[in-house]
Structures are given as structure tokens and as C-alpha cells.
N, C-alpha and C positions, 0 to 999 in steps of 0.2 A: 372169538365170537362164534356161536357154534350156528350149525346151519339150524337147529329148531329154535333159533329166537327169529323173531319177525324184525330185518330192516328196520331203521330210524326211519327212511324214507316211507315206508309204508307206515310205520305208524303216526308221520306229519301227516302223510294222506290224509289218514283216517279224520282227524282231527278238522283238516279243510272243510271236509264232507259232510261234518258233523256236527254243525254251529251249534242247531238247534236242539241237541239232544244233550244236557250236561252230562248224562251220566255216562254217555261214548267219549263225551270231552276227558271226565273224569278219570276214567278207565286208559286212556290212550299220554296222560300226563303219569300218571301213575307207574306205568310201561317203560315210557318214555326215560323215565329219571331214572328206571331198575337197569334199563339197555346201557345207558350212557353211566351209571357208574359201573357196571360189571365191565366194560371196554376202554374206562377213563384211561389204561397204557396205550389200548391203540388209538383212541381218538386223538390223545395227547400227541401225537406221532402223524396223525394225517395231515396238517397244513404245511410240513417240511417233504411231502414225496407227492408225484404225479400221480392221479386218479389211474390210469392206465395200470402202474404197477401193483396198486393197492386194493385193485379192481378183486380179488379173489382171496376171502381167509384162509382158504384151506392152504398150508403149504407143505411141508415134505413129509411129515409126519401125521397128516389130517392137521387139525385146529392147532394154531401152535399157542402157546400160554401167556399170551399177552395178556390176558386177566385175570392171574395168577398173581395175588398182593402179596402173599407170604414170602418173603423173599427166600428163605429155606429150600422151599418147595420150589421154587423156580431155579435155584440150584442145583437139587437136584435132578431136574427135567434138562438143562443145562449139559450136567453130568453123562446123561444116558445120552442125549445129539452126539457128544464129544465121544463117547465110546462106541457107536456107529460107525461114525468116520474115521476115527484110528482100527477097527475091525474091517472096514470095507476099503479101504484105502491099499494098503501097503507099499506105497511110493510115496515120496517125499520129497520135500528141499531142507535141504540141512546148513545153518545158518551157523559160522564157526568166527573166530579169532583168527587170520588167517598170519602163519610164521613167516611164508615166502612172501607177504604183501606188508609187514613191518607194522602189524597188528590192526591191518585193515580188515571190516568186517568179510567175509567171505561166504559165497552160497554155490552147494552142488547139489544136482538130483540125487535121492537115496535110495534103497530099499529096506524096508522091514516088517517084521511083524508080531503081532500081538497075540499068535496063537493057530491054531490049525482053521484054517477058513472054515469048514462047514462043522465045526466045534465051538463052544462057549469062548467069550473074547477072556482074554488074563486080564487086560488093563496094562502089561508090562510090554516096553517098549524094545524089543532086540534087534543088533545088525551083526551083519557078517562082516565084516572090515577090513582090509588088508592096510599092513601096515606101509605098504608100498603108495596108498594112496594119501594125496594131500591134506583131506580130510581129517586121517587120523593123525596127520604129523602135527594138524590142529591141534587136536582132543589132548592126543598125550603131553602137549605142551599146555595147552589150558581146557581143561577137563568140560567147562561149561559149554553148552550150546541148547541152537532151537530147532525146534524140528516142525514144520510148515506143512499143514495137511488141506487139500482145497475139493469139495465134491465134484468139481469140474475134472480130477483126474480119475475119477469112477466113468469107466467107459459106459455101463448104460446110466447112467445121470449127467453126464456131460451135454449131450441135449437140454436137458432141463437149465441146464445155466447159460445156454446159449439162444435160443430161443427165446426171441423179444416179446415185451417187453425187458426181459430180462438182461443177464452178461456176466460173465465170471466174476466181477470185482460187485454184484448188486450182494447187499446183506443178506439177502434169501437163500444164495448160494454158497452153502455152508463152508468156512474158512475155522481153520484151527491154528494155534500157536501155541506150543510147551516148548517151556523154556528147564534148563534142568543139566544135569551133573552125569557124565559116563562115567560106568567104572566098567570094571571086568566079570562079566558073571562066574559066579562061583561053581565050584564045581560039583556040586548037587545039582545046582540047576544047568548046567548044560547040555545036558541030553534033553531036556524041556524046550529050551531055546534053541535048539537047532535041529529038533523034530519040528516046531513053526517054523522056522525058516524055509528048511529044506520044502517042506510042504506047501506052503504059500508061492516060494520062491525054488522051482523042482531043479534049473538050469544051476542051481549053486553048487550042487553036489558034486559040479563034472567042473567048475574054476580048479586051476594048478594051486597046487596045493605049497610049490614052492613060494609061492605068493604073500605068506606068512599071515594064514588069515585070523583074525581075532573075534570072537563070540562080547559083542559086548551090548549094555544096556544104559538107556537112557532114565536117569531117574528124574523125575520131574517135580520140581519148585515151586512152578506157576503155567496158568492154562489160561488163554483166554479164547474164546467163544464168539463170533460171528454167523448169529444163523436169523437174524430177523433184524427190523430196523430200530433202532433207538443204542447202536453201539457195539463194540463187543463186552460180553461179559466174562468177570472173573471166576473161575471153578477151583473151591478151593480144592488139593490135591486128595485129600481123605475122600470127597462127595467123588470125585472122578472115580476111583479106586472100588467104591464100592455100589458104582450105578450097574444097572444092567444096560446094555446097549440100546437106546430106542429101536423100533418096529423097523426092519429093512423097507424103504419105501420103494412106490411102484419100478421097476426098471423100463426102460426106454429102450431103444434102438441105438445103437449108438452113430456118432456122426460116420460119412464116410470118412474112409484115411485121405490123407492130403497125396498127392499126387507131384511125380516130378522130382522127387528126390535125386541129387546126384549121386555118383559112385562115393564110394569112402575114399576114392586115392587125390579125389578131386576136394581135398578138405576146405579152402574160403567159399568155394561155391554151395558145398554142403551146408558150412555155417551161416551163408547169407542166407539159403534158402530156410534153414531151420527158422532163426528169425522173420521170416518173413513170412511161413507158412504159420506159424504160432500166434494165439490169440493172448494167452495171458501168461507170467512166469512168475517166481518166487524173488523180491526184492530182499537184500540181506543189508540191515541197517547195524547198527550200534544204538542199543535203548538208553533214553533217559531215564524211563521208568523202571527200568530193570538194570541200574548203577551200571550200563557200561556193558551187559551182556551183551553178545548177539541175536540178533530179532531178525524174524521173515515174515514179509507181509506178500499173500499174494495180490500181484496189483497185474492187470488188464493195461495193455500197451500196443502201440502198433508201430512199424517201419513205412508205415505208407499203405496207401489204396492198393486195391485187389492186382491193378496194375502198372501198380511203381512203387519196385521193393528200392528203397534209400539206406538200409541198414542201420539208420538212425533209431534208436529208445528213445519214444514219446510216452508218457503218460499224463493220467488227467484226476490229479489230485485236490486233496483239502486239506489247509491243515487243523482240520480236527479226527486226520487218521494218524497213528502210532507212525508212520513211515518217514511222512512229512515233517512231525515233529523230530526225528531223530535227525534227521536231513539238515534241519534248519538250525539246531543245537550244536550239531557240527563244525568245528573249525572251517574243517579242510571239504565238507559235505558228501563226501566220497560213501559210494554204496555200493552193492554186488548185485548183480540179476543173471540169474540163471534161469536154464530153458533145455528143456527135453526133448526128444522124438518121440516119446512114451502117449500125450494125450492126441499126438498126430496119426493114431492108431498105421503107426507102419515098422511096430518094433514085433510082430509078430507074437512068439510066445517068451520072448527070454524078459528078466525085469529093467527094470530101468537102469540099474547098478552095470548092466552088462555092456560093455564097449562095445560092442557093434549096434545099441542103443544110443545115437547121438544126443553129446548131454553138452554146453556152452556155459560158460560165466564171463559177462564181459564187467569188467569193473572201471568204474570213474568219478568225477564227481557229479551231481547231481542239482541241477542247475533251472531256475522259471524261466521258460520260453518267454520270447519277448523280439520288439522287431516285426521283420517281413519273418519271419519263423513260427511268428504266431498263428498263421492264416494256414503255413504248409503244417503244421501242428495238428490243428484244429482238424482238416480235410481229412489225414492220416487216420484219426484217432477215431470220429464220428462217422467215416465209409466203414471202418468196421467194427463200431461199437454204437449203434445207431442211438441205444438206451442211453447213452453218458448225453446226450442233446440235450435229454430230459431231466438230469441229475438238476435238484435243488438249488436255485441260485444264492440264496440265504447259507448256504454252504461254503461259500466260495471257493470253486473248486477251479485249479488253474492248472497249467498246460509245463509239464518237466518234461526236461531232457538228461538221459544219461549220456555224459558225454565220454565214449569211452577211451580208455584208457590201455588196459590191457587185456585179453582176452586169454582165457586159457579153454582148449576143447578137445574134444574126444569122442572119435567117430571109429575106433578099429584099436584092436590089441594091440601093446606099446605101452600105453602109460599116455597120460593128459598133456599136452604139449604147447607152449603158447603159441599164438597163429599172430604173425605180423598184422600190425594195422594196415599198412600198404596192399599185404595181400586180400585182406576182409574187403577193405573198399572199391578195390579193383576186382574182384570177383565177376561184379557185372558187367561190366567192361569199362567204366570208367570213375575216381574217386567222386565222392560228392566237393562244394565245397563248403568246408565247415566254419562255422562261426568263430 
């Protein structure tokens, strides 16, 4: 809805005001029916969200195309959001088959890139990989994976998704999913791919090289799209490929860094505080939808109020998101969540891929709050996510816990190493007790 059409509301005014004059009445129904079919996707959509967040059309892009029928056309608008955020992004969670967890879904922070930043985006997905990391022990045993892109980890837009009514997990706050097939880039193209790399990513240059590292690229299958409310959408892979990137929108300030980091030698207390200083991370399921691939959703979660870190994974789900449903389809319900120091802005200049970037996966199963847990849940989740208060109750969005299970982290050179539960829970001086 663009800002030169007049308000519904002004034009019921008009009509109040105007008993007596049929041809303002005339004029003002006339209006009225052109306003309300040119908006019927987002009228359709307002009785499911609070007035508060819907309060404003213009979102990251100016007007976004909610009234846009042609479905083509909205694909490819689609298209161009999606190659924004894989061009302004180059951090990630990568959503694998994991070997060492006996084919449980697995998720770690990535890096990559799609081309030389202040250069035209490729559309092509590249990483630097070492074959020494978990990850790729993934890949080269089962080539597919997802790669989870959230605008929340654009440091000057991360404000804008934090800033209420808003929050990382609201549809406004642009969320991407490609799902798709690594191979090895060939060798024409590597000097392409690792002039982006190097260049987005300049600290890669100077990794040992004993490290055995591999140029490789994600070829993508399927894309799906979260940037407004009524869903995410599907982009088919040609429309991605050949969109131009929408208009980089306004940048922001970004938050300050979190504060209080412990040493790297001090690792459970490091990994409590990472969880605890973090607002939202990358959930790694097993799709229904996608026979069994790996899927990352990022979902918005808390350990507790500003002042009482519990180490516990709460979130506050529905299941009519992809995550939930993967969850619930589940035997065994076991999922991944992983979490970065990257949008805590206190990883200075190196990327997120870099160990002295602390990066966390704790894995478990995945389970509905319920009980005296539901009330410490609920407190957790809504001190620091005030907007989920507001979230739709016709939605029914309810209160999970990751119950963990094993944790693997990585806070300093070495290699990822799993961190005892004993130690994670006693970090702050004493275990919780768990359900």
C-alpha cells in the first residue's frame, strides 16, 4: 500500500461527514472498493497480527508487494530480497547430516561469500572449509545441506530487528533458507571464489594452510523466503539466480557489543555467558518437506531474564513454522541450535568461521514446556522478547525446550571440542535442576 493512496480510515471518515452529499458518498465507495482490492493480501493478513506491528507499510525496502497478484512477479521481487541478504550477509548457520552424531541433524556458524562486497552479487554460494572441521566430515559424507541466512546478523540492521515492536524471529525480519548440494568448485572457477572469499573474508588469507582447506560451493535446490507476514515463500532456483539484488536498505547504528565476556581458557563459563548474552540462533532440524534434508530455521530464544542466566533453551513456537513441524514428525525430536559471538559485535574484525570467534551447538531433544516450567518459560522468553506477548493467539504458539544433550564448542585454536554437561551447568556456580 503506497503512501499516495488515502487510508481506509480517512476514507470511512469521509463518508461519516458526508451523509448528505451522494456524490462524496459516491466518490468515497468507489475509492474505498479500489483501496481494499489493491491491499486484499494485506487486509487478508491484518486480523492474525497486533495493530502495533502493522502499524507501518513501509518495510525494509520501502512498500513491500503485498499487492502484487501476479504471482511471477512477486517471485521475482522475492528473488531480489533473497540476493540482498545472501550479498550483505556473509555469515551463516550451516545445517548438515551430522557423521559424529549417527545422522542427527547438526548446525554450526559459517562463513561465505557470494562475491566481492562493494562489487555486483554472483548469486553463487562459496566457502573456505577445512577438511579438519566437522562440517565438512558432514558434507563429504552426505553432500546435501542448508545454509540459514537471518538480517539480524547485518550489524547495521540488527537494530531494526530488535527494536519493538519488532524481534528476530517477526516476519519482517528478513530470514532465508537454501537447501542444496556442495561440490568442489572447479578449477576455472577458483580464482573467482577465493578472490570473494579472501575479500569479504580478508583474515582467511593468513589460516595454516596445513589445515587442508577446500574452496567449495553450495548449489542450491530450494530457497525459501521470510520477509513479510503470510509465510515464507518459495523461490524457484532460476528466479534467485537471475534477480538483481533489491535496493540495500537504510543502515542503522548498530547495537552496542555485549559486555562481560569471559577469557577463552575459562570455556563453560564462556559458553554460558554466550547463551546467555544471545538473543536469537540457528535451529537445525530434519525437513519433512525437503524428504529428510537438513533445515535451519532461525528461531529467537532465551536462558532466562537479564538477570538469571539458567542455561536452559526456551523457545516460543507454532506449529505452523517449518521447525516445529520437523520436531513433531520426529521419532526421537532431537534438533541442533547453534550460536555465535559474531551478532554480539565483540568478534572485532575476523569472521565468524574464525576460532577465536566463539561459536556453540548444543544438541537434544526438543520437547513442549509444560508443568511449574511453563511460568519460568514464559518469564524467560517475554523479559527479553517483549513482542512474542503479542504474537497471535490463533496461532497457537507454545513454549519448547531444548533439552540438551551434547554440546560441542569452540572458543580458541585447537579444533571444536565437546564441553561436559557437568561443566556447562556448573559454570555459574551451581547445576539447575532439570526436568
Amino acid at each position: 500500500m503506497g503512501r499516495n493512496v488515502p487510508p481506509a480510515a480517512n476514507v470511512i471518515s469521509a463518508m461519516s461527514v458526508s451523509r448528505a452529499n451522494p456524490a462524496v458518498i459516491g466518490w468515497a465507495l468507489a475509492l474505498l472498493t479500489a483501496l481494499l482490492t489493491c491491499t486484499g493480501a494485506l487486509a487478508s493478513r491484518i486480523k492474525d497480527f497486533p495493530q502495533a506491528v502493522i502499524s507501518s507499510d513501509e518495510g525494509l525496502h520501502g512498500v513491500r508487494p503485498s499487492s502484487v497478484s501476479d504471482s511471477s512477479a512477486r517471485a521475482v521481487d522475492s528473488a531480489a530480497v533473497a540476493r540482498w541478504l545472501v550479498h550483505a550477509t556473509g555469515t551463516g548457520a550451516l545445517a548438515t547430516t551430522s557423521v559424529h552424531l549417527q545422522g542427527l541433524p547438526f548446525a554450526s556458524a559459517i562463513s561465505f561469500s557470494d562475491g566481492v562486497p562493494d562489487k555486483p552479487s554472483s548469486g553463487h554460494l562459496w566457502f573456505y572449509m577445512s577438511a579438519m572441521d566437522v562440517s565438512c566430515d558432514d558434507i563429504l559424507a552426505n553432500a546435501t545441506a542448508s545454509l540459514t541466512l537471518s538480517e539480524a546478523s547485518i550489524p547495521e540492521r540488527a537494530s531494526w530487528c530488535q527494536t519493538s515492536p519488532m524481534d528476530e524471529e517477526d516476519p519482517n525480519c528478513v530470514k532465508l533458507t537454501i537447501t542444496g548440494n556442495f561440490q568442489r568448485v572447479s578449477s576455472a572457477d577458483t580464482k573467482t571464489a577465493e578472490e570473494a572469499l579472501f575479500a569479504r573474508h580478508p583474515d582467511m588469507k593468513l589460516w595454516p594452510r596445513g589445515h587442508k582447506w577446500l574452496i567449495l560451493e553450495l548449489k542450491p535446490t530450494s530457497l525459501f523466503l521470510l520477509d513479510a507476514y503470510g509465510g515464507a515463500k518459495h523461490i524457484p532456483v532460476e528466479e534467485f539466480m537471475r534477480a538483481e539484488p533489491a535496493p540495500t536498505p537504510k543502515k542503522l547504528p548498530p547495537p552496542p557489543p555485549a559486555t562481560g565476556r569471559p577469557a577463552f581458557f575459562e570455556r563453560a563459563r564462556r559458553a554460558r555467558w554466550l547463551v546467555h548474552s544471545s538473543r536469537w540462533g540457528t535451529l537445525g532440524t530434519t525437513s519433512v518437506h525437503l524428504f529428510g534434508a537438513p533445515f535451519g530455521s532461525a528461531i529467537s530464544f532465551s536462558d532466562g531474564a537479564d538477570d538469571e542466566a539458567t542455561g536452559r533453551i526456551f523457545m516460543y513456537l507454532t506449529k505452523m513454522d517449518a521447525a516445529a513441524q520437523d520436531i513433531a514428525a520426529s521419532s526421537s525430536s532431537v534438533a541442533s541450535f547453534t550460536l555465535t559471538e559474531m551478532p554480539l559485535g565483540v568478534c572485532k574484525r575476523v569472521c565468524a568461521e574464525d576460532p577465536t570467534c566463539a561459536r556453540i551447538t548444543l544438541t537434544g531433544p526438543v520437547r513442549v514446556v509444560n508443568g511449574t516450567d511453563t511460568q519460568l518459560a514464559r518469564d524467560a522468553l517475554f523479559s527479553r522478547h517483549p513482542a512474542m506477548a503479542r504474537w497471535p493467539a490463533e496461532h497457537h504458539f507454545e513454549f519448547y525446550e531444548l533439552h540438551i544433550e551434547t554440546i560441542f564448542f569452540l572458543d580458541m585454536y585447537g579444533g571444536a571440542k565437546p564441553l561436559e554437561l557437568a561443566e556447562y551447568w556448573k559454570a555459574y556456580g551451581s547445576a539447575p535442576t532439570m526436568p
